[in-house]
RONU-932373 format. One record per residue: residue number from 1; x, y, z of N, C-alpha, C in turn. Coordinates in nm, 3 decimals. Example, Ala and Ser with C-alpha at 12.3 -4.5 7.8 and 13.67 -1.06 7.14 Angstrom:
<gudos>
   pos      n_c1      n_c2      n_c3     ca_c1     ca_c2     ca_c3      c_c1      c_c2      c_c3
     1     1.319    -0.569     0.780     1.230    -0.450     0.780     1.320    -0.330     0.780
     2     1.285    -0.225     0.708     1.367    -0.106     0.714     1.290     0.003     0.787
</gudos>
This chain:
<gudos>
   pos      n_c1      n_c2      n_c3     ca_c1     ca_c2     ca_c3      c_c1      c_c2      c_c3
     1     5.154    -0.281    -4.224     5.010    -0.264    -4.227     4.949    -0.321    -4.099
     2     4.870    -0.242    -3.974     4.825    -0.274    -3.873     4.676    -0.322    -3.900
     3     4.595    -0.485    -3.870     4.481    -0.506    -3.882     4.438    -0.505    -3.758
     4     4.280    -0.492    -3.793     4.227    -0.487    -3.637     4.216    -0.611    -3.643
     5     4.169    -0.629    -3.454     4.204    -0.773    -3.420     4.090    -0.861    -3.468
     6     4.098    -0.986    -3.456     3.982    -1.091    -3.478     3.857    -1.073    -3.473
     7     3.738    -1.047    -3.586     3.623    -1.015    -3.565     3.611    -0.892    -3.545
     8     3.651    -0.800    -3.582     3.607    -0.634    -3.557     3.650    -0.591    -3.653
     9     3.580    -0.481    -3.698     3.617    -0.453    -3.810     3.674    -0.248    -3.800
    10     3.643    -0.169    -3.871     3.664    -0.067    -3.849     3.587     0.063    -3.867
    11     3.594     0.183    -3.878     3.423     0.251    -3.900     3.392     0.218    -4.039
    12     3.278     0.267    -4.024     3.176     0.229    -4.156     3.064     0.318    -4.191
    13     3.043     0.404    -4.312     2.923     0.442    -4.314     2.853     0.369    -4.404
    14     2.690     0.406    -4.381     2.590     0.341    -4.480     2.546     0.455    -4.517
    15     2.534     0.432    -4.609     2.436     0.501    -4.722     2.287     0.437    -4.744
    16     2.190     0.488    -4.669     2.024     0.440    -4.688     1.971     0.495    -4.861
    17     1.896     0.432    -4.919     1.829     0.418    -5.045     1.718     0.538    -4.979
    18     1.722     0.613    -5.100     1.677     0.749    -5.098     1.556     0.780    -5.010
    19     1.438     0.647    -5.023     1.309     0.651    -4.999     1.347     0.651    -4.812
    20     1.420     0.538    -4.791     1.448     0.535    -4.650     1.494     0.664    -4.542
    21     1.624     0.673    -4.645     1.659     0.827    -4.541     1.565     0.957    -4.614
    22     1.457     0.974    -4.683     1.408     1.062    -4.663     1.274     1.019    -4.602
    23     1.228     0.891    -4.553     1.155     0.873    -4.426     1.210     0.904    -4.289
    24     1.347     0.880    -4.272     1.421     0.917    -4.183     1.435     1.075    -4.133
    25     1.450     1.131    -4.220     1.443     1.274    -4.223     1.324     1.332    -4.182
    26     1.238     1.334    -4.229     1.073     1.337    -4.183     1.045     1.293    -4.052
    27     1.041     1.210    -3.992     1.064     1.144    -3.894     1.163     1.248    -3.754
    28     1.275     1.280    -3.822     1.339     1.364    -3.727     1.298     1.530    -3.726
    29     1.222     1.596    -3.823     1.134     1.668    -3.858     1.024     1.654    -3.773
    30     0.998     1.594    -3.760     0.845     1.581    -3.682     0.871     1.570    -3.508
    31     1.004     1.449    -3.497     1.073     1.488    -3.342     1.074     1.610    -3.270
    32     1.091     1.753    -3.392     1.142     1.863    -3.325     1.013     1.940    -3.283
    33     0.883     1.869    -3.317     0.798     1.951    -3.297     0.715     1.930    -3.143
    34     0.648     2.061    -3.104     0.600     2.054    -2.905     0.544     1.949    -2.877
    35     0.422     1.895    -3.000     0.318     1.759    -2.957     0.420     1.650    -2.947
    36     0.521     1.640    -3.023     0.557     1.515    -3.036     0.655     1.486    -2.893
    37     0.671     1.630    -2.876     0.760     1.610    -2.737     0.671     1.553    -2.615
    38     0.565     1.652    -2.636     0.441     1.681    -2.510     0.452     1.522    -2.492
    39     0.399     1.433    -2.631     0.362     1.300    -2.583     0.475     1.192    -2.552
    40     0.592     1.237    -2.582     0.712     1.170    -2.545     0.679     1.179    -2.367
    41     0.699     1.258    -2.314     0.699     1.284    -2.221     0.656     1.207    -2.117
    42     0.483     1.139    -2.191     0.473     1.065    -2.100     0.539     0.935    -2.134
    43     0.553     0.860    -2.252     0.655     0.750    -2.246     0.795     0.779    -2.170
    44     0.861     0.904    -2.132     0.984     0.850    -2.077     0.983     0.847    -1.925
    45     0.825     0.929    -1.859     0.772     0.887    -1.730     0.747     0.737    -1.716
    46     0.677     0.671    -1.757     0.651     0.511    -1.802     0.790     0.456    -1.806
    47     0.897     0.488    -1.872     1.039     0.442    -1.907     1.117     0.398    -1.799
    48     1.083     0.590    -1.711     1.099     0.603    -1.564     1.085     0.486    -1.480
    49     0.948     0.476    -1.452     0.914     0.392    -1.294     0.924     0.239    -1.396
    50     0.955     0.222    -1.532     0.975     0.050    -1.558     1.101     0.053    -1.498
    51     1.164     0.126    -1.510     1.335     0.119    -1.477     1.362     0.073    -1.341
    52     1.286     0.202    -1.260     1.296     0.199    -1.081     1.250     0.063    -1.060
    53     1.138     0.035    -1.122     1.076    -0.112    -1.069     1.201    -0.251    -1.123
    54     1.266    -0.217    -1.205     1.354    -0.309    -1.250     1.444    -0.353    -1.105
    55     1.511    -0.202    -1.111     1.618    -0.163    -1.031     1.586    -0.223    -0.919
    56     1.488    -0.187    -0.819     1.432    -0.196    -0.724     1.363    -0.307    -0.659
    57     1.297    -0.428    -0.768     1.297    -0.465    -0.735     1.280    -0.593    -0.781
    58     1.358    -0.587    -0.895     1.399    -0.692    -0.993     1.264    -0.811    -1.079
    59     1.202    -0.667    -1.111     1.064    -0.726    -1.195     1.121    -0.794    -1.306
    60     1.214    -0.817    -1.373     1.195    -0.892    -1.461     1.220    -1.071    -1.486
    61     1.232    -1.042    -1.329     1.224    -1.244    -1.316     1.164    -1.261    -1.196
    62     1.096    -1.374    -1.235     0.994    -1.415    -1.097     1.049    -1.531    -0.988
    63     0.983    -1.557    -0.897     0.993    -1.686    -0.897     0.928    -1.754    -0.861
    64     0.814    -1.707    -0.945     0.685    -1.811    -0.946     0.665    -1.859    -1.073
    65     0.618    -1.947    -1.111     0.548    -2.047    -1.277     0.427    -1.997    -1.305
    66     0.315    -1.986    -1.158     0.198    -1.997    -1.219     0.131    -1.838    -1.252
    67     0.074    -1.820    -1.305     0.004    -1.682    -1.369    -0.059    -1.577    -1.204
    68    -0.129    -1.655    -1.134    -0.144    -1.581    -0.988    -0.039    -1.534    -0.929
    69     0.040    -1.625    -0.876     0.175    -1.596    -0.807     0.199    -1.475    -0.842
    70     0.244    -1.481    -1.021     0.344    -1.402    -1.048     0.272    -1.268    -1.064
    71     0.136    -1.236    -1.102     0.067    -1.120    -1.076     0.052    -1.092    -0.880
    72     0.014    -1.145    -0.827     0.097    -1.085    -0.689     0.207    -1.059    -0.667
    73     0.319    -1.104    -0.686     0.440    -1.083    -0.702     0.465    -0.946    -0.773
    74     0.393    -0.890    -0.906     0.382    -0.764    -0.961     0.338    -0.656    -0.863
    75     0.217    -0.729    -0.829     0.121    -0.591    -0.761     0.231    -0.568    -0.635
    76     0.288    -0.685    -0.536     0.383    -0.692    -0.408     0.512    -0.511    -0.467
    77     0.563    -0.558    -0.624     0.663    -0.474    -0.618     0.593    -0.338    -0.644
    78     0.483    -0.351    -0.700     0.417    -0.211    -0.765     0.399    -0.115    -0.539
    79     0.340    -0.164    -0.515     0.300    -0.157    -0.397     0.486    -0.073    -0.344
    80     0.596    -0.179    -0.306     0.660    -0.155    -0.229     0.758     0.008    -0.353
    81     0.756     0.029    -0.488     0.743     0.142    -0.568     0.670     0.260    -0.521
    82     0.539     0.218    -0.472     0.492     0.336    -0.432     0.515     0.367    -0.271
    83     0.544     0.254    -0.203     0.586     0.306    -0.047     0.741     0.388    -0.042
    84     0.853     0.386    -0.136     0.953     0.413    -0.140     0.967     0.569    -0.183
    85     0.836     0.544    -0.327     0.818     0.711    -0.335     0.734     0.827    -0.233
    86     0.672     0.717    -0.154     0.598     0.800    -0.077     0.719     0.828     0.054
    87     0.792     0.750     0.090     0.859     0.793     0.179     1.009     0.905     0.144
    88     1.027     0.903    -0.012     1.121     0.987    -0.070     1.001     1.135    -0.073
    89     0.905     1.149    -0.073     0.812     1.189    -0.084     0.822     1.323     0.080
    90     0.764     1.231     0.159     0.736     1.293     0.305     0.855     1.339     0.372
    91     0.982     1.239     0.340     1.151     1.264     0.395     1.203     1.414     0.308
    92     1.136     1.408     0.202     1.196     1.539     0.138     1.312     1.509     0.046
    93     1.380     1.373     0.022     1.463     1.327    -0.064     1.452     1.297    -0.237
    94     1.514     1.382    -0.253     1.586     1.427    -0.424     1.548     1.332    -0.528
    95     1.471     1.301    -0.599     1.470     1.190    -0.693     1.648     1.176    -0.754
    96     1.659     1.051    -0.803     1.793     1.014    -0.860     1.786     1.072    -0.966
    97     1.918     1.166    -0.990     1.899     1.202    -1.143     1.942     1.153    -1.211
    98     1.953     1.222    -1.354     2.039     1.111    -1.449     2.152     1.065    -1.413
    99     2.181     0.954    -1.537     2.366     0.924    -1.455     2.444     0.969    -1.559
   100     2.525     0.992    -1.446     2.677     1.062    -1.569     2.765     0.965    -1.573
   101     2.813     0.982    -1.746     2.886     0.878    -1.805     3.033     0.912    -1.732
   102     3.112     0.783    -1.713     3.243     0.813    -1.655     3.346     0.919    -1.778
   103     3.321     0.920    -1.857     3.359     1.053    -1.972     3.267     1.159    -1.902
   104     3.188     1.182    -1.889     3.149     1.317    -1.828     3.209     1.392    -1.685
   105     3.217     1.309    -1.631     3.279     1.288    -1.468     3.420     1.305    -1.522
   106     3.498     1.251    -1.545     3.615     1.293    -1.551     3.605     1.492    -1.633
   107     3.532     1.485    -1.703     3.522     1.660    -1.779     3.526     1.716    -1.684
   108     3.371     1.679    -1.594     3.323     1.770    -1.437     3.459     1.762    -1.387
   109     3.560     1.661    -1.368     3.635     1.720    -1.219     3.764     1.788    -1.275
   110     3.816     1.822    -1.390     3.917     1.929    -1.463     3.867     2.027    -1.328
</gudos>
């Protein structure tokens, strides 16, 4: 008899109580519809430039304490976000697209 190793266990399904997965259901019902996309849309633009600004220029730690600093420090990266798009902008360069999982990449190069 082979166990898995220390602390892991093996698959598992759940079973949600009726009320839950048929909120769940509803819920993914309503996903498929145009408004709900339309307004997704703009959350995954927002999702977008939180990301680039992460990436770019490592908004999520400061290194300032006091409340001024660190709102200049925001506006500094918001600022150098929009000089990068403006120059991806005027240069004519490709926004980054998604990334492909190293399982996908290996499919692509068969």
């Amino acid at each position: 008899m082979h166990q898995a190793p220390s602390g892991r266990r093996g698959r598992g399904i759940t079973f949600l109580p009726r009320e839950r997965h048929e909120a769940l259901e509803a819920v993914r019902q309503a996903q498929e519809a145009d408004n709900w996309k339309n307004r997704y849309s703009i959350r995954a633009g927002v999702e977008g430039t939180i990301s680039q600004a992460v990436r770019a220029t490592g908004l999520r730690r400061t290194r300032y304490r006091d409340l001024p600093a660190t709102r200049l420090g925001h506006v500094f990266a918001a600022t150098a976000i929009n000089l990068i798009r403006i120059d991806r902008w005027l240069t004519g360069t490709p926004l980054g697209g998604t990334r492909t999982s190293r399982l996908e990449a290996l499919m692509l190069a068969e």
